[in-house]
C-alpha positions as CSV (number, residue, x, y, z in Angstrom):
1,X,-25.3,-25.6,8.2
2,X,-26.3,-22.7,10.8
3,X,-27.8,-20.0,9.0
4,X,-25.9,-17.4,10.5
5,X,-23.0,-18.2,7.6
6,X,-20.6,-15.6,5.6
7,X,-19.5,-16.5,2.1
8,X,-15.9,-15.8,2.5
9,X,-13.9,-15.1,-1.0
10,X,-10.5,-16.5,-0.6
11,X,-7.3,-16.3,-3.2
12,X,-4.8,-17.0,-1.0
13,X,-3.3,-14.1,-0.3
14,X,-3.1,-12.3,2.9
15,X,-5.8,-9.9,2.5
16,X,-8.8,-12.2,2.2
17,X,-6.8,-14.4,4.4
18,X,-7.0,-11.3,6.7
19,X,-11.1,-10.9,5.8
20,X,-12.2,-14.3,6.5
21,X,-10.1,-14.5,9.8
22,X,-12.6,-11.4,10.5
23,X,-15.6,-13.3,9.4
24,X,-15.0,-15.9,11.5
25,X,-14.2,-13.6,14.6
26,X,-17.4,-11.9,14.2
27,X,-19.3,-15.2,14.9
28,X,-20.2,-16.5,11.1
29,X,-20.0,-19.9,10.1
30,X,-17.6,-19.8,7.0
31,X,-18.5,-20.5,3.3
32,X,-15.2,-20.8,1.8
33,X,-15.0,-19.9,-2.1
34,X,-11.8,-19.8,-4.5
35,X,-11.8,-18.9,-8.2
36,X,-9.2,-20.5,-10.7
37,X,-9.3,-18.3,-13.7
38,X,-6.2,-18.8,-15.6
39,X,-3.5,-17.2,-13.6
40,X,-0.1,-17.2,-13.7
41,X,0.3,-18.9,-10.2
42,X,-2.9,-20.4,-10.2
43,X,-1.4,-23.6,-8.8
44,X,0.2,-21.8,-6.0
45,X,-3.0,-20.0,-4.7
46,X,-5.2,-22.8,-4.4
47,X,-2.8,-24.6,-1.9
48,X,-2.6,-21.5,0.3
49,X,-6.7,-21.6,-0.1
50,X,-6.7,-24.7,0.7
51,X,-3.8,-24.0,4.0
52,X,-6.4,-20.8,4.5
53,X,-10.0,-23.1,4.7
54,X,-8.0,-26.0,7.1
55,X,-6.8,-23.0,9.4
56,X,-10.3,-21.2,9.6
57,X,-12.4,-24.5,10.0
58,X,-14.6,-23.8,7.3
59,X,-17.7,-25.6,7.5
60,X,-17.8,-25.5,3.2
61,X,-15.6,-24.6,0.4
62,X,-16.1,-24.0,-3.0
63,X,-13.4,-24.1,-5.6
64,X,-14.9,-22.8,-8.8
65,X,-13.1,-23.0,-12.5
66,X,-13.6,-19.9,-14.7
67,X,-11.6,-21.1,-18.1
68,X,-13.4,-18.0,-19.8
69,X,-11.1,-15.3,-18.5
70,X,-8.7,-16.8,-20.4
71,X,-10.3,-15.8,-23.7
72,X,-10.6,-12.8,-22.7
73,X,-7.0,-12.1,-21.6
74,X,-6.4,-8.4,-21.6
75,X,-3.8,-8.8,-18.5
76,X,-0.8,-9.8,-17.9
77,X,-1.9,-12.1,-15.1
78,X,-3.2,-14.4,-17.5
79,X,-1.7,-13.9,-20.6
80,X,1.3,-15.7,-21.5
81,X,2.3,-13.4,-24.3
82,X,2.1,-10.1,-21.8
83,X,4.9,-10.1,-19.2
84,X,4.5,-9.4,-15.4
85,X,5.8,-5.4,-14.8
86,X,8.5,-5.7,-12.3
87,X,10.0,-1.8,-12.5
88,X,7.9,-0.7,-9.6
89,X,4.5,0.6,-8.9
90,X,2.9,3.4,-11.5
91,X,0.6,5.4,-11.5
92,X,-3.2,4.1,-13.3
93,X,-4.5,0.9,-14.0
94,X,-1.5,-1.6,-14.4
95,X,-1.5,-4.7,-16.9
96,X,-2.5,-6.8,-14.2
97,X,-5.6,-5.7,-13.9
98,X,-8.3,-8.7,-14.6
99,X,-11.1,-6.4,-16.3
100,X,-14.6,-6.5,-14.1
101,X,-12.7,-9.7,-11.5
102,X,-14.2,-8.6,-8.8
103,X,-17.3,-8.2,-10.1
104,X,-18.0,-11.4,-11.6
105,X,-16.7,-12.8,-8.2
106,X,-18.7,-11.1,-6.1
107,X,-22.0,-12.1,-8.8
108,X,-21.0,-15.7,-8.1
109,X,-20.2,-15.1,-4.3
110,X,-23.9,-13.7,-4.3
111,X,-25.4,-17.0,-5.6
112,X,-23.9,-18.9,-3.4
113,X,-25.0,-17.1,-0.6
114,X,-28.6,-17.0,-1.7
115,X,-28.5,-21.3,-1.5
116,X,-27.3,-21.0,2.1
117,X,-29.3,-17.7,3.1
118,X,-26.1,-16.1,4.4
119,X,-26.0,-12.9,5.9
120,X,-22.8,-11.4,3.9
121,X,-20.0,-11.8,1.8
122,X,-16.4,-10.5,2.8
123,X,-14.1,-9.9,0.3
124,X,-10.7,-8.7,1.3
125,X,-10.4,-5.5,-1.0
126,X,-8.2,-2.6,-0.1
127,X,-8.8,1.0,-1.5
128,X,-6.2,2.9,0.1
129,X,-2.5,0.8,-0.4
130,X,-3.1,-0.9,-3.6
131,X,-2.2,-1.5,-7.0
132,X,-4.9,0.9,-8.4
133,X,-7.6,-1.6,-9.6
134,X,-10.9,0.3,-10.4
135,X,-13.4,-2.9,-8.9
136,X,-11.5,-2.4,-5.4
137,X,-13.0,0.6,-4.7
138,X,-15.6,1.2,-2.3
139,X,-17.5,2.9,-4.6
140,X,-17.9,0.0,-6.8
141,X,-18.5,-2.3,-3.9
142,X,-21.3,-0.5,-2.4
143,X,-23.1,-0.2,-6.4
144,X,-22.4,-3.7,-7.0
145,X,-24.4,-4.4,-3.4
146,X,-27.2,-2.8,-4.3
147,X,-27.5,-4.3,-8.0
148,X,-27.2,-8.1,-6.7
149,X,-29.7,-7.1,-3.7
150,X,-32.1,-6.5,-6.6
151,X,-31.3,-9.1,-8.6
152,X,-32.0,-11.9,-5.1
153,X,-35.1,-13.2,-3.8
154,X,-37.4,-10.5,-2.1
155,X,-36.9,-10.2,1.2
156,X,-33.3,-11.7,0.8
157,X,-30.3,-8.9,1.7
158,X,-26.9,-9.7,1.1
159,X,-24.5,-7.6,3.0
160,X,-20.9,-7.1,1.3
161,X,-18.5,-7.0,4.0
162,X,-15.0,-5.2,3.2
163,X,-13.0,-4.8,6.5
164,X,-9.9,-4.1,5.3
165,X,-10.5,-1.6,2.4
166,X,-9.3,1.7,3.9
167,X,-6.5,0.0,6.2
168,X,-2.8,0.1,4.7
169,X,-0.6,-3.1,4.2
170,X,1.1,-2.3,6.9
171,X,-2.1,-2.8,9.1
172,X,-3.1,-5.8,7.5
173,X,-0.2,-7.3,8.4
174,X,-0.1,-5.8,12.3
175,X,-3.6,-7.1,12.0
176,X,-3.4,-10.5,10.5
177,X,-0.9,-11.2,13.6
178,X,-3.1,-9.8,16.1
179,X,-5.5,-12.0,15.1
180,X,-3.4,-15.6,14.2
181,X,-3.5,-15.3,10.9
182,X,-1.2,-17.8,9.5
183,X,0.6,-15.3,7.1
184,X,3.7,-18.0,6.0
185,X,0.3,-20.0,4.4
186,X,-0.5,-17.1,2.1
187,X,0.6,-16.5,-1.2
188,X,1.3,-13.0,-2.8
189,X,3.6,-13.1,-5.7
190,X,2.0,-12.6,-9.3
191,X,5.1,-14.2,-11.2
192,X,6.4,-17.5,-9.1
193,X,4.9,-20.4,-7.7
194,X,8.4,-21.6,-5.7
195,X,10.3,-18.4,-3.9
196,X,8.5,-15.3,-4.6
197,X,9.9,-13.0,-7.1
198,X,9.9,-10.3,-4.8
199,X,9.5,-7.4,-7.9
200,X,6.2,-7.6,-9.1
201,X,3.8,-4.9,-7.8
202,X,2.1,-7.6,-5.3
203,X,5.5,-8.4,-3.9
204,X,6.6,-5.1,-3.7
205,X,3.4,-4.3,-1.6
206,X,3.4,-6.9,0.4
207,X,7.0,-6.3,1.2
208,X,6.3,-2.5,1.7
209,X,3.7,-3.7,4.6
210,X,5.6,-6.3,6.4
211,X,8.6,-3.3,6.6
212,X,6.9,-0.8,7.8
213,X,5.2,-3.4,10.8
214,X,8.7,-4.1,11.3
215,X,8.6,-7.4,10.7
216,X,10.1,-10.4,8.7
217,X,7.6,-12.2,6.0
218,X,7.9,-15.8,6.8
219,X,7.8,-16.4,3.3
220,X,10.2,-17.3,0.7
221,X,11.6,-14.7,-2.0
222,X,14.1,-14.8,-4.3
223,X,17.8,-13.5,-3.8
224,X,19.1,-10.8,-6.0
């Protein structure tokens, strides 16, 4: 393994399809890691990781199981007895919100780096057109940097990488074709693991992008 590696946390959506594509681009070796925690289309994501990984030549991937989320629940994503909101995007924190996610992600992200001494992490959060989660902020991303930088070896700096937090969906997607990102291998939809539902607020986002690029999603959603 070259040292001059970037641990690369793919769901299988397009945005850390999007971040790792960049990764790669930018000359790193890529450390591939995917989290099942219990969610709804957890099935679903981890072939479009595993689509993601083939397409990006990743020299390792990591596919780690974290059956504790589900006792904590506390979002509709994982809980069976809360129901996926399909009305539309609202304002604050929606039920889908997995409390802390990204944090304990980017903990585990940051061990894995420190075995292979890689120079950063990506993580393909965006700030600007999202659902409203509070751990995709930049703000929380550049706090969470400096508290796992002090919690590694001495002399060991992690760098967390987040190229696509301030871009909209609609330059994600203009993006992820500029680049080859295989988008009809990426997986959006918070309800379905078949045809997209096309209603939920990931849908609806993802939708909203590929619009206003002005061009056709290759995937498959459901019809009215």
């Amino acid at each position: 393994m070259s040292k001059n590696c970037a641990v690369c946390i793919i769901s299988g959506g397009m945005d850390s399809a999007l971040s790792a594509k960049i990764a790669k681009n930018s000359g790193y070796d890529i450390i591939a890691i995917h989290f099942n925690y219990g969610q709804k289309t957890q099935n679903k994501e981890l072939v479009a990781y595993e689509k993601i990984v083939e397409d990006l030549s990743a020299k390792e991937s990591y596919i780690i199981d974290l059956d504790f989320f589900k006792q904590i629940g506390a979002t509709a994503l994982i809980d069976d007895n809360l129901e996926i909101p399909t009305e539309g995007i609202k304002p604050g924190v929606p039920i889908t919100y997995v409390p802390y996610r990204n944090g304990i992600f980017l903990s585990i992200a940051a061990a894995v780096a420190q075995k292979h001494l890689a120079k950063a992490i990506y993580i393909g959060v965006v700030e600007e057109d999202s659902s409203g989660y509070p751990d995709c902020r930049e703000s929380f991303i550049k706090s969470i940097e400096k508290s796992i930088n002090l919690g590694l070896n001495d002399g060991f700096d992690i760098k967390i990488e987040t190229p696509l937090i301030h871009l909209s969906k609609a330059d994600i997607v203009k993006k992820s074709l500029e680049l080859g990102v295989k988008l009809e291998h990426t997986w959006s939809c918070y309800k379905n693991e078949d045809k997209a539902c096309g209603v939920c607020d990931s849908c609806r986002l993802r939708l909203k992008g590929f619009k206003e690029a002005g061009v056709k999603d290759p995937i498959e959603y459901q019809t009215s």
